[in-house]
C-alpha positions in Angstrom: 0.0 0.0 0.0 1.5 3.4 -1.4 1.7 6.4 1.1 -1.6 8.8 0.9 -3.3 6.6 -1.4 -6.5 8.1 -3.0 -9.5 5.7 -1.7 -13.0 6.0 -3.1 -16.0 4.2 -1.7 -19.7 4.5 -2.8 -22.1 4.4 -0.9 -20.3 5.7 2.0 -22.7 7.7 4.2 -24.6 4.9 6.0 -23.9 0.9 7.2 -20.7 -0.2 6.1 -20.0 2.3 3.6 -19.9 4.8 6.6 -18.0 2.5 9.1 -15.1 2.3 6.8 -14.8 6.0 6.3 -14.8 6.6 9.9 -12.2 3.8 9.9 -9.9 5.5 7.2 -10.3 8.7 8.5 -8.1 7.9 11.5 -5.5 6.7 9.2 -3.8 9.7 7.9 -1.8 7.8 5.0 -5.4 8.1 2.6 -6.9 10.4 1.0 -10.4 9.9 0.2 -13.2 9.9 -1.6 -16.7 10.0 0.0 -19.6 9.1 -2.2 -23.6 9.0 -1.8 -26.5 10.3 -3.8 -26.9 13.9 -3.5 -30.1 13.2 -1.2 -27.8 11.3 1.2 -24.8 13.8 1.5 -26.2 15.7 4.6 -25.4 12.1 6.3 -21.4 13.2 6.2 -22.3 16.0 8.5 -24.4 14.6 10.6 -21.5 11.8 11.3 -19.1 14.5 11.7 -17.5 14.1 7.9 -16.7 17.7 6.1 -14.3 18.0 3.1 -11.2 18.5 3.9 -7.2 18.5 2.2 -7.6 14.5 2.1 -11.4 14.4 2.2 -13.4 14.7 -0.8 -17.5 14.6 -0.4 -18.7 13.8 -3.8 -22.6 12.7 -5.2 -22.6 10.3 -6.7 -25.3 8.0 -7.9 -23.9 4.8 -9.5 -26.8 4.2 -12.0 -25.7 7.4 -14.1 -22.9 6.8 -16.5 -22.1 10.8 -16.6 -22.0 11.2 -13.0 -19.5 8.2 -12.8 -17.9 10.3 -15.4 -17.7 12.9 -13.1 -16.6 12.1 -10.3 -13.6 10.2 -11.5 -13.0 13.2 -13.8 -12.8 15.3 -10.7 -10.6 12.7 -8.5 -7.7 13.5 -11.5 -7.8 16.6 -11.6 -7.1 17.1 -7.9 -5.0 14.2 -6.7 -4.3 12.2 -10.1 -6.6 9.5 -9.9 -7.6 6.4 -7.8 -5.8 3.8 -6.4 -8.3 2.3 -4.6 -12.4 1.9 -5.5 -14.3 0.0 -2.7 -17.1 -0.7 -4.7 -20.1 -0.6 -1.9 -22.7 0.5 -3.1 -26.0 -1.6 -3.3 -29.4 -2.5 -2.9 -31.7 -6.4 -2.5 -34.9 -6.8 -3.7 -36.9 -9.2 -1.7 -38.9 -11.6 -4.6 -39.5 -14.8 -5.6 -38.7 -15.8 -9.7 -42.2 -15.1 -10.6 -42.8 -12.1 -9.1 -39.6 -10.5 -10.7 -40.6 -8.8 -14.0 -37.9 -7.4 -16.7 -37.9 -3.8 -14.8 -37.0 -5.6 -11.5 -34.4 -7.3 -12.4 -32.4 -4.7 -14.1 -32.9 -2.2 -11.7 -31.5 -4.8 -9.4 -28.8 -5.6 -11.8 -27.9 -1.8 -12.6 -26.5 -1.3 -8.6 -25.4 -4.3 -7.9 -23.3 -5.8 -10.8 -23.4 -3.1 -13.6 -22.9 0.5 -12.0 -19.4 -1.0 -10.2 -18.0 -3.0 -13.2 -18.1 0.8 -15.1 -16.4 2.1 -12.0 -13.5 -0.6 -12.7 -13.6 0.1 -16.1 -12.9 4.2 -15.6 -10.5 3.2 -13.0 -7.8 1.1 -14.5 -5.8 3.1 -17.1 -4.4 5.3 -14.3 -3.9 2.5 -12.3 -2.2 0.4 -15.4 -0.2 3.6 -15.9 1.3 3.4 -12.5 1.3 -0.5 -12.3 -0.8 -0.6 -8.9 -4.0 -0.6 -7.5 -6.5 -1.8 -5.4 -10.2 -2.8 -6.7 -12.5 -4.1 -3.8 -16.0 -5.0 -4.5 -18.5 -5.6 -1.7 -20.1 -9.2 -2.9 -22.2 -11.1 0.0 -22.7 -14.8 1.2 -25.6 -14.3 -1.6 -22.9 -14.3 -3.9 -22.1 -17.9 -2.9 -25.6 -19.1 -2.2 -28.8 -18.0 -3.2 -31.9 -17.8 -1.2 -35.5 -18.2 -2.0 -37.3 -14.9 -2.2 -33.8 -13.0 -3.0 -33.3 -14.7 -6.6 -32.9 -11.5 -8.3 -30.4 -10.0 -5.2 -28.6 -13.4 -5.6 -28.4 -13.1 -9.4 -26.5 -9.4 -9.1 -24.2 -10.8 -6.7 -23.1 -13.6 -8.4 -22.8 -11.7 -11.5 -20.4 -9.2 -9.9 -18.5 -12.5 -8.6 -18.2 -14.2 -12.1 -16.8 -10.7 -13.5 -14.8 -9.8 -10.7 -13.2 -13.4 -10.9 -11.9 -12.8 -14.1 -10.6 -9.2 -13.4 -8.2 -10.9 -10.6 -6.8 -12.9 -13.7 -6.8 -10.1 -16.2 -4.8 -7.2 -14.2 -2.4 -9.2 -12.3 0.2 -8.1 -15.0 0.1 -4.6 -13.7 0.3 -5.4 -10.3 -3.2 -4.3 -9.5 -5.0 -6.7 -6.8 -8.8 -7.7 -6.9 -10.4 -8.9 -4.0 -14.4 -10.0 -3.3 -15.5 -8.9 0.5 -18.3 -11.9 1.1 -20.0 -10.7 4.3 -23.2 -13.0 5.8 -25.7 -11.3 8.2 -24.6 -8.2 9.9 -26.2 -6.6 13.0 -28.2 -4.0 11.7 -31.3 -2.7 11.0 -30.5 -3.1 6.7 -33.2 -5.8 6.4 -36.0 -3.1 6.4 -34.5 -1.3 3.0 -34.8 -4.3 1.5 -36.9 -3.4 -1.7 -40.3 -4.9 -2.8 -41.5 -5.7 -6.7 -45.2 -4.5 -7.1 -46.0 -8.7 -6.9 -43.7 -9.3 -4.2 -45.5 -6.9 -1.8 -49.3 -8.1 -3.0 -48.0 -11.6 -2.3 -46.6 -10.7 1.3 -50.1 -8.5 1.4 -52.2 -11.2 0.7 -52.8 -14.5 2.7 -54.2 -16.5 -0.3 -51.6 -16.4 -2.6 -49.5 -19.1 -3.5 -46.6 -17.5 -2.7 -47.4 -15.5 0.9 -46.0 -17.8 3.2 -42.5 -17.8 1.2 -42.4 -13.8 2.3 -44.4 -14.6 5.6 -41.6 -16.6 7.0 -38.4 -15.6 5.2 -39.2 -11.8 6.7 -38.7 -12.1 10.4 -36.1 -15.2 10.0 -33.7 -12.7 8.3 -34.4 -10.1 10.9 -34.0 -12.9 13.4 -30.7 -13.6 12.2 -29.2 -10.1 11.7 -30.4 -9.4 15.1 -28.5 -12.6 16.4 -25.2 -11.9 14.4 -22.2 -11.1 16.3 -21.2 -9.1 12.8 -21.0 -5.4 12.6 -20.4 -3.1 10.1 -16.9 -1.6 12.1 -15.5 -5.5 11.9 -16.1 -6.0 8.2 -14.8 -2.4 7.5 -11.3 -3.7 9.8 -11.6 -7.0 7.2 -11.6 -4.6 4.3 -9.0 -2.3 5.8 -6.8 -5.4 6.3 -7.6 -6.6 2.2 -6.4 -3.4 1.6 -3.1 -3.5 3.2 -2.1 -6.8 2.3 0.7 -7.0 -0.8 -1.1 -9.8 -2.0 -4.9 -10.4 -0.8 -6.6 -13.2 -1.9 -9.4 -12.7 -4.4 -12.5 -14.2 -2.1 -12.7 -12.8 2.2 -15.2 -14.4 4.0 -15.8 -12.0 6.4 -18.3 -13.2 8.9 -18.5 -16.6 11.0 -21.9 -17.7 9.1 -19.6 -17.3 5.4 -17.0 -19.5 6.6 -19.8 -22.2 7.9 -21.9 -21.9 4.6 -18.3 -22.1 2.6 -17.7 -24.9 4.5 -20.7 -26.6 4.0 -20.5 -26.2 0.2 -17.1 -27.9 0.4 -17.9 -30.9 2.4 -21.1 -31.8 1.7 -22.2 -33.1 -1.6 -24.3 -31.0 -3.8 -27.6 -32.9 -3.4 -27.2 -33.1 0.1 -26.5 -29.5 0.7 -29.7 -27.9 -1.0 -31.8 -31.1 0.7 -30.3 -29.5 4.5 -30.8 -25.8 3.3 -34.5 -26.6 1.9 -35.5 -28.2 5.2 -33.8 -26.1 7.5 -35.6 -22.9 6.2 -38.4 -21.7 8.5 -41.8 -23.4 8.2 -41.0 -24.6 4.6 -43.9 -27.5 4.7 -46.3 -24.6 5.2 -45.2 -23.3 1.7 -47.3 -23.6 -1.2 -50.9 -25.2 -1.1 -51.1 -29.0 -1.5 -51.5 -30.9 -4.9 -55.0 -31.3 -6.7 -56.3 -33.9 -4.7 -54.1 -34.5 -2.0 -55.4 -33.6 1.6 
């Protein structure tokens, strides 16, 4: 890691995003580069965040392809370029397959696995030019596993694995290291920005369709298990700081306890047996669905 290192991070006035500026605001060797839509900048103040020499507040909203542009423009005119993007920015949309329409799922897409690839792509020349750099996306145990009623969430992340894999590959030559954070549940309160489609939320709304009890029961076990997590945003924000440091970090960090048992699980257990254990270990799954035609 290079001495006063230009660091930008999206989405980094709330949860993680947030935690890991505070973080690398006490470590005077970066400068940085503070991003959030423009309706989430008063957030810096409020945490006690104002521009400064090596602080740069910046909106940014990740969907639009001239204020990516932008702000990268801006980072080289001041300080050169960037030598490190923490891509963390995103959003989950809570829905099963069928209640996922074409709109849904590229919205979805557009944060998630999109909007940071074009950050990568404005990225590297400068960091080719100087043969170093950092690129750190923030990827999930949904990018290992998926979940039912978080297909589309799942999709994104898996996506922004599958590209991200072969970055690590395709930069290597210039000395510029690619790493994947893979966090599981967190202690927090994220579970309730979790997005709706329009038919995800009638389903939820309505106790006669086929698919209410899917929502009914995955809800409150998610909440149930962020609340339970020993995982906070300040210790995955110390596991990025540590990617970030190292001279050669490896290209996947779990960083929870519940990513290394589900990684472990995937290795041990054969495939058939794994999805049998996660099907009946999910919460009241023989309530789901009604019954066959017939069948009583």
């Amino acid at each position: 890691m290079a001495k006063d290192d230009v660091v930008l991070i999206t989405g980094a006035s709330t949860g993680l995003g947030l935690a890991l500026s505070h973080l690398l605001l006490a470590k005077t060797e970066y400068r940085l580069v503070l991003t959030a839509r423009e309706k989430s900048l008063h957030r810096f103040e409020d945490a006690e965040i104002v521009a400064s020499d090596r602080v740069m507040i910046a909106p940014l909203d990740v969907r639009g392809m001239q204020a990516r542009e932008d702000v990268i423009a801006k980072v080289a005119e001041r300080w050169g370029g960037v030598d490190v993007l923490i891509n963390n920015a995103g959003i989950a949309y809570r829905s099963v397959v069928e209640h996922a329409h074409e709109e849904d799922r590229l919205a979805q897409l557009d944060i998630n696995f999109r909007s940071p690839m074009e950050l990568v792509r404005l990225v590297l020349p400068y960091m080719r030019h100087q043969r170093y750099g950092r690129i750190i996306t923030v990827s999930s145990v949904g990018g290992m596993m998926a979940m039912p009623t978080m297909a589309i969430y799942s999709a994104s992340k898996f996506a922004v694995e599958a590209a991200t894999e072969s970055l690590w590959y395709e930069v290597r030559p210039w000395k510029i290291r690619v790493s994947l954070i893979e966090p599981g549940f967190i202690h927090s309160g994220s579970f309730r920005n979790t997005r709706w489609t329009p038919d995800s939320s009638t389903s939820f709304s309505e106790d006669s369709d086929p698919y209410h009890e899917h929502y009914a029961r995955m809800g409150p076990f998610i909440a149930r298990m962020m609340g339970q997590s020993f995982a906070t945003h300040e210790r995955v924000a110390a596991k990025i700081l540590k990617t970030m440091r190292r001279n050669d970090p490896p290209l996947r960090v779990l960083a929870t306890i519940d990513a290394h048992a589900f990684s472990i699980l995937r290795r041990i257990l054969p495939r058939w047996m794994y999805h049998r254990a996660l099907y009946y270990s999910l919460p009241g799954v023989l309530s789901w669905g009604p019954l066959r035609p017939g069948r009583k």
